[in-house]
C-alpha positions as CSV (number, residue, x, y, z in Angstrom):
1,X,27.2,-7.7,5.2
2,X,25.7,-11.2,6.4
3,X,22.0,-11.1,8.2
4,X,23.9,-12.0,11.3
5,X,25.8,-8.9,11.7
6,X,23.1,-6.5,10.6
7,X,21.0,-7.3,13.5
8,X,24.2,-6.9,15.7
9,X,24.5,-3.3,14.4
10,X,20.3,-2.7,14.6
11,X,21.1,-4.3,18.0
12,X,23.4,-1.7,19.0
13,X,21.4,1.2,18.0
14,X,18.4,0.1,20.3
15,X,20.9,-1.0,23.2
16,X,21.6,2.7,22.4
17,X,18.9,4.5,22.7
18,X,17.7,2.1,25.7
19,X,20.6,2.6,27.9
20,X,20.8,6.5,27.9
21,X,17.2,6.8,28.1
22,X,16.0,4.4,30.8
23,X,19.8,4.7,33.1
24,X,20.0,8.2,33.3
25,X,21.5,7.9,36.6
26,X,24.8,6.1,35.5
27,X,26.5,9.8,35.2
28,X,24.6,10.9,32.0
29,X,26.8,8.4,30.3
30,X,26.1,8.0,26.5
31,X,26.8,4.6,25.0
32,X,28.7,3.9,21.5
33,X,26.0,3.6,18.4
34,X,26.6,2.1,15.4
35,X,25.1,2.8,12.3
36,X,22.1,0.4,11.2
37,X,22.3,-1.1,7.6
38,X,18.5,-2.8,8.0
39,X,15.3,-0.1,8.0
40,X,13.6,-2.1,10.6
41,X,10.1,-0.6,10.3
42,X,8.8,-4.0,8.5
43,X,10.6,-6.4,10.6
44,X,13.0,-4.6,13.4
45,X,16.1,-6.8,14.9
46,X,17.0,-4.6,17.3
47,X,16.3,-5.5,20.4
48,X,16.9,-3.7,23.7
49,X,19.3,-4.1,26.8
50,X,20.7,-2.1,29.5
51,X,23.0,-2.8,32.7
52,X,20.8,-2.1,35.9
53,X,22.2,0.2,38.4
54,X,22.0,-2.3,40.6
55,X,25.1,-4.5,38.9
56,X,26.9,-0.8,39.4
57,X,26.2,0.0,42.9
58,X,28.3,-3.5,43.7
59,X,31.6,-3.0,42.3
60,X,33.0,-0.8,44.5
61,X,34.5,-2.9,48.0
62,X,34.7,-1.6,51.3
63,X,38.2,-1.2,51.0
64,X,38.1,0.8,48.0
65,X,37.5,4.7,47.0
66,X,34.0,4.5,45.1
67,X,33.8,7.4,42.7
68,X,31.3,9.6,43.4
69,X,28.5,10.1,40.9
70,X,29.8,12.4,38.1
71,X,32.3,12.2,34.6
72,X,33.0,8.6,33.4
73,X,37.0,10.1,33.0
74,X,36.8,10.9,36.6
75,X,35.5,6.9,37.6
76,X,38.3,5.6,35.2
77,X,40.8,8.1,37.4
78,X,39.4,7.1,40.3
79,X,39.3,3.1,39.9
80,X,42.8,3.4,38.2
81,X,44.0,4.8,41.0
82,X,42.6,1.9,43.6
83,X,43.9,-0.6,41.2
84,X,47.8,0.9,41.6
85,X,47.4,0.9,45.5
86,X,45.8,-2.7,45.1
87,X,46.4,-5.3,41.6
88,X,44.0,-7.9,43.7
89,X,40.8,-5.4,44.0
90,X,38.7,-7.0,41.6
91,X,35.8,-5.0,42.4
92,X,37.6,-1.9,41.3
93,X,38.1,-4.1,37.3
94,X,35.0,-4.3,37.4
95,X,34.1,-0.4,38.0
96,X,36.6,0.1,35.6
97,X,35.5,-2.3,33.2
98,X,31.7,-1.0,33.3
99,X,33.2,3.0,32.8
100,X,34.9,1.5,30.0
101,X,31.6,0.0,28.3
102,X,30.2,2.9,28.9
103,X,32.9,4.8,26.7
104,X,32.7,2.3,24.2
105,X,36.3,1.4,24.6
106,X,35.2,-2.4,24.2
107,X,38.7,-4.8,24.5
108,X,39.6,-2.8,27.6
109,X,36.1,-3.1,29.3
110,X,36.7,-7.0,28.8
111,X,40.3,-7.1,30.2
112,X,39.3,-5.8,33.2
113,X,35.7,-8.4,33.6
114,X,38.4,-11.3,32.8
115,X,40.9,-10.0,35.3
116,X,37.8,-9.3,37.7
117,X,37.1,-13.1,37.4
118,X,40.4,-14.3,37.7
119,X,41.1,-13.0,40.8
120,X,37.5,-13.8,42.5
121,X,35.2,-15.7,40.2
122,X,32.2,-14.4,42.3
123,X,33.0,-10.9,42.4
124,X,29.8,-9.1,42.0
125,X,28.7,-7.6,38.8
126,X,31.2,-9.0,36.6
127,X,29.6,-12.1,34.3
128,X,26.6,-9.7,33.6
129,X,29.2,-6.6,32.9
130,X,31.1,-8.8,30.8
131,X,27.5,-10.2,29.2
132,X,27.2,-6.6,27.7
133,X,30.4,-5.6,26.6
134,X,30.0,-9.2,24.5
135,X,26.9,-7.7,23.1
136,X,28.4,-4.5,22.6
137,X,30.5,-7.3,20.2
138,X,28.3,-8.8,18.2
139,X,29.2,-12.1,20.0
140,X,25.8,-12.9,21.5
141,X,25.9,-16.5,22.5
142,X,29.2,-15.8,24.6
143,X,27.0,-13.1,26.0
144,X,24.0,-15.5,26.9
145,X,26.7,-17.8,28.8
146,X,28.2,-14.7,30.8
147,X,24.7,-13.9,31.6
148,X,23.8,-17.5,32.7
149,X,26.5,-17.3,35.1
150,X,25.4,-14.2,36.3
151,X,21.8,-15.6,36.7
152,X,23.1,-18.6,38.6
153,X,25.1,-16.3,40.7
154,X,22.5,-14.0,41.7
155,X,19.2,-14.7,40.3
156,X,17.7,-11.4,41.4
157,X,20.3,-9.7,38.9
158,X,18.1,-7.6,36.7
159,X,20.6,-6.3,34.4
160,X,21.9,-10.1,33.2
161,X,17.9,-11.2,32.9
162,X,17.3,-8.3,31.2
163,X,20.9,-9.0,28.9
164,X,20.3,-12.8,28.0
165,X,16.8,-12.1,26.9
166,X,17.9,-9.1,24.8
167,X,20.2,-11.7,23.1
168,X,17.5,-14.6,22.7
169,X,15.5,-11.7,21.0
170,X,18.5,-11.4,18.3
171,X,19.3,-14.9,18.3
172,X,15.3,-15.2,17.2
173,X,14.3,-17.0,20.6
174,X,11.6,-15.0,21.5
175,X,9.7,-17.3,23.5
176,X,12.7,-17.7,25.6
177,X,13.1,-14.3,25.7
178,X,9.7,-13.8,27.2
179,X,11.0,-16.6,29.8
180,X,13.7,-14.3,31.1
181,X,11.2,-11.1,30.7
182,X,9.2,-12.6,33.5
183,X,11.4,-13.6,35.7
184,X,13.0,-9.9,35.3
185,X,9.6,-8.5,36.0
186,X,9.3,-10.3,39.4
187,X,12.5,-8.6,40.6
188,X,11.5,-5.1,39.3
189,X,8.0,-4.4,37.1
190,X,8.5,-0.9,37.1
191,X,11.4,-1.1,34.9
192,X,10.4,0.3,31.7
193,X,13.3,-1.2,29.5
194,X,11.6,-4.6,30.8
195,X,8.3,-3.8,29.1
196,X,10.3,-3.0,25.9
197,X,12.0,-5.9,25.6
198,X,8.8,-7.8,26.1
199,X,7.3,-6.3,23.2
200,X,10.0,-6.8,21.1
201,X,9.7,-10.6,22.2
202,X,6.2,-10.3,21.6
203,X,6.4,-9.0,17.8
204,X,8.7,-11.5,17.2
205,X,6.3,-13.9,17.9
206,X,3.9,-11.7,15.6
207,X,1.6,-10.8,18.9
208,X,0.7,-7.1,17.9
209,X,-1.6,-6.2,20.0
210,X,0.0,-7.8,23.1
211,X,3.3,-6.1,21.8
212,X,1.7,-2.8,22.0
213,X,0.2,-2.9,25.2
214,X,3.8,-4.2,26.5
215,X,5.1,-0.9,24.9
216,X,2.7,1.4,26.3
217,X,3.3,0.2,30.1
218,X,7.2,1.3,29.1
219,X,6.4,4.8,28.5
220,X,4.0,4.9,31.3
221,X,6.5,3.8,33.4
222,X,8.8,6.1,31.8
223,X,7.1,8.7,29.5
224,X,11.4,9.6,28.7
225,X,12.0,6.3,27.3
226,X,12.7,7.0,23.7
227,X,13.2,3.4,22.5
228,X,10.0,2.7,23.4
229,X,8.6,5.4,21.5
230,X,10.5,4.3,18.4
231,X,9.1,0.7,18.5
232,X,5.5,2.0,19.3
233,X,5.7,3.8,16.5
234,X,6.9,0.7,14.3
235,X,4.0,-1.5,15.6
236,X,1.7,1.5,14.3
237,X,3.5,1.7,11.2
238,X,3.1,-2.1,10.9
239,X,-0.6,-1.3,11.5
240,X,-0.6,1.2,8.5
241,X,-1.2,3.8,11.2
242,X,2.0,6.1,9.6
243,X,-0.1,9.3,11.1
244,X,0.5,7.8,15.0
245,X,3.3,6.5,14.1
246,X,5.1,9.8,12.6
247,X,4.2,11.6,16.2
248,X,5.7,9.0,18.1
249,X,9.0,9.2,16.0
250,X,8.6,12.8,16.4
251,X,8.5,12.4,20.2
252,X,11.8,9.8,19.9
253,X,13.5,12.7,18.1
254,X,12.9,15.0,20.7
255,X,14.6,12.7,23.3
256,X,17.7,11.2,21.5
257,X,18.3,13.5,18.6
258,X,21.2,12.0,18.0
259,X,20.4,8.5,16.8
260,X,19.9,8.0,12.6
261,X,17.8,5.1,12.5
262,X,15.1,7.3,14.4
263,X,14.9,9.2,11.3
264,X,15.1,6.6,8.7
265,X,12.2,4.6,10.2
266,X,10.1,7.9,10.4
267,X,10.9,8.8,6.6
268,X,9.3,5.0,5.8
269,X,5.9,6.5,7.6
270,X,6.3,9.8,5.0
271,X,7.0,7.8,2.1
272,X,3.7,6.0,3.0
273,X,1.6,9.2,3.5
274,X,3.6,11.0,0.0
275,X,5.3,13.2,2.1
276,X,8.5,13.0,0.3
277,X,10.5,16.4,1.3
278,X,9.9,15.6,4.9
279,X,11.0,12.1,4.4
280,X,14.3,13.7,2.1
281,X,15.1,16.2,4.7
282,X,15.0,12.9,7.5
283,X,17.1,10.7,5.0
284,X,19.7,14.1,4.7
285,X,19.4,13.9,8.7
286,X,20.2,10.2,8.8
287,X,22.8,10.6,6.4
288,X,24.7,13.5,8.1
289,X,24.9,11.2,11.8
290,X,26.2,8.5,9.9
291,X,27.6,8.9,6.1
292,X,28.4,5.2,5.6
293,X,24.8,4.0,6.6
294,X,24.1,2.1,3.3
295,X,20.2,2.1,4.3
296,X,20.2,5.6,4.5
297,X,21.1,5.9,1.1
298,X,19.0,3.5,-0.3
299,X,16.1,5.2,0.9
300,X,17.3,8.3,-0.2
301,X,17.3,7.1,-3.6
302,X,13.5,5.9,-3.3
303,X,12.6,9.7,-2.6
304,X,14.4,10.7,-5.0
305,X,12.7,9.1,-7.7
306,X,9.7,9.9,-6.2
307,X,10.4,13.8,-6.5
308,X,11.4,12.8,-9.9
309,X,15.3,13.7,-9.7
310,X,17.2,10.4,-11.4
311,X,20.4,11.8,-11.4
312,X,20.5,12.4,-7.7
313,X,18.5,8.0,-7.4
314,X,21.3,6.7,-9.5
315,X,24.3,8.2,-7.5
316,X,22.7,7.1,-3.7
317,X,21.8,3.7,-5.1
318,X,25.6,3.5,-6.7
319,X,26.8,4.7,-2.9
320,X,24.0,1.9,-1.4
321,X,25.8,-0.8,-3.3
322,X,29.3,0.1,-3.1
323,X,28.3,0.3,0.7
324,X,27.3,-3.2,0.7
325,X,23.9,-2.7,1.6
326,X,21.3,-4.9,0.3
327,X,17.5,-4.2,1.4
328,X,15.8,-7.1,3.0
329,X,12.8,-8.9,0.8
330,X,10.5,-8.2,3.0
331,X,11.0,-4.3,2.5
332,X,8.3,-2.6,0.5
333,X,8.4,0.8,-0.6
């Protein structure tokens, strides 16, 4: 796997945890992960970006039936349903296409953005919907022209700011990255996937101590915001603080469960402390969510030798390889 498409998959893990955490509101939806092949505690990629409620609130017309607040299945029904009556309501693709990016169903989400913009280019909601889904894609300079578009559409759209500057971070533009971080902090600075994204910009630019106070006004914002709590916890790691950063993994745990590379960045802080059984049972952890994360096993393996089992290192660094995974120079174990 190229370096290119590594940091799309650390990408999506972030985008991830970002978008469940910090839009709660969007019916509980949980977004698509991927597994990570990079353990990002030395130099994370992944970068952060979420569709603001506001870009959802507009894609229902007067015209239409707007779904009411509840199961994306339902919203899907629902704008389906105002699409039969009506093959011009564009607003209604783009509902659609957003419940679909939601889902994770990917091509579908942009069909209905591109048949949005063919039948009204200016239709609210739909560069910036479309902006994500490319993400969601790995195709992230398509996504920074979709959200340019958006930004010259409406530049008090939060969710495309908030999109093209997660993409600069990827594309390693983090200066222009912090560009579009302030002007998405003059439209809303109590977002708290805002501050996160700054930080990531800022560590990028190898600004620590600015990237941690940028981190800490996201969980004061939102003390639920479990990306932030991941990447705190990296910048302490980075510090050699592995105790601090082990409780904030812990506390990222706690609020997305669910997502491996959590795990595999906290088992990095054991290793560094010697706590190798707690770092093997988060390896096991990662390994269970996602059984072809080639990271996971590489890691694994590490432990392994350090609890002096060979057999058990030689088989996960055989499944590493055969994965394809190939740990980045600047790892150190």
């Amino acid at each position: 796997m190229d370096v290119t498409a590594k940091k799309v998959i650390g990408a999506a893990i972030a985008m991830c945890l970002c978008a469940a955490c910090s839009n709660q509101s969007k019916n509980g939806a949980t977004e698509q992960s991927a597994s990570t092949n990079t353990i990002s505690v030395t130099s994370p990629d992944s970068a952060t970006s979420t569709t603001s409620t506001s870009s959802t609130s507009s894609t229902t017309s007067a015209n239409s039936t707007a779904p009411a607040k509840g199961d994306l299945a339902s919203d899907l029904k629902i704008y389906s349903t105002n699409i039969k009556k009506n093959p011009k309501d564009a607003k209604s693709y783009v509902g659609r296409g957003l419940s679909y990016e939601k889902l994770g169903r990917f091509d579908e989400s942009l069909a209905d953005f591109n048949k949005a913009l063919a039948i009204d280019a200016d239709v609210p909601g739909a560069h910036s919907g479309k902006a994500q889904t490319l993400m969601w894609q790995g195709k992230i300079d398509e996504a920074i022209a979709e959200a340019t578009k958006a930004i010259k559409q409406d530049d008090k759209d939060l969710s495309a700011w908030e999109i093209r500057a997660n993409a600069y971070i990827i594309n390693n533009k983090p200066q222009l990255a912090l560009d579009d971080i302030t002007s998405a902090l003059k439209i809303n600075d109590k977002q708290a996937s805002v501050f996160e994204l700054q930080s990531q910009a800022l560590r990028k630019l190898k600004k620590g101590k600015e990237a941690l106070e940028a981190v800490n006004k996201a969980i004061a914002v939102d003390p639920n915001f479990a990306q932030s709590y991941n990447s705190r916890a990296i910048i302490y790691s980075g510090m050699g603080k592995n105790k601090e950063a082990i409780a904030d993994f812990d506390k990222a745990a706690s609020l997305r469960p669910e997502i491996p590379d959590i795990y595999l960045n906290r088992a990095l802080s054991e290793i560094a402390l010697k706590l190798f059984k707690d770092a093997l049972s988060d390896c096991n952890k990662a390994i269970e969510m996602s059984p072809r994360a080639g990271d996971a096993y590489y890691l694994r393996a590490k432990v392994y030798r350090e609890l002096k089992d060979s057999q058990s290192a030689d088989k996960d660094e055989k499944m590493a390889a055969n994965l394809g995974y190939k740990p980045p120079k600047t790892l150190k174990i």
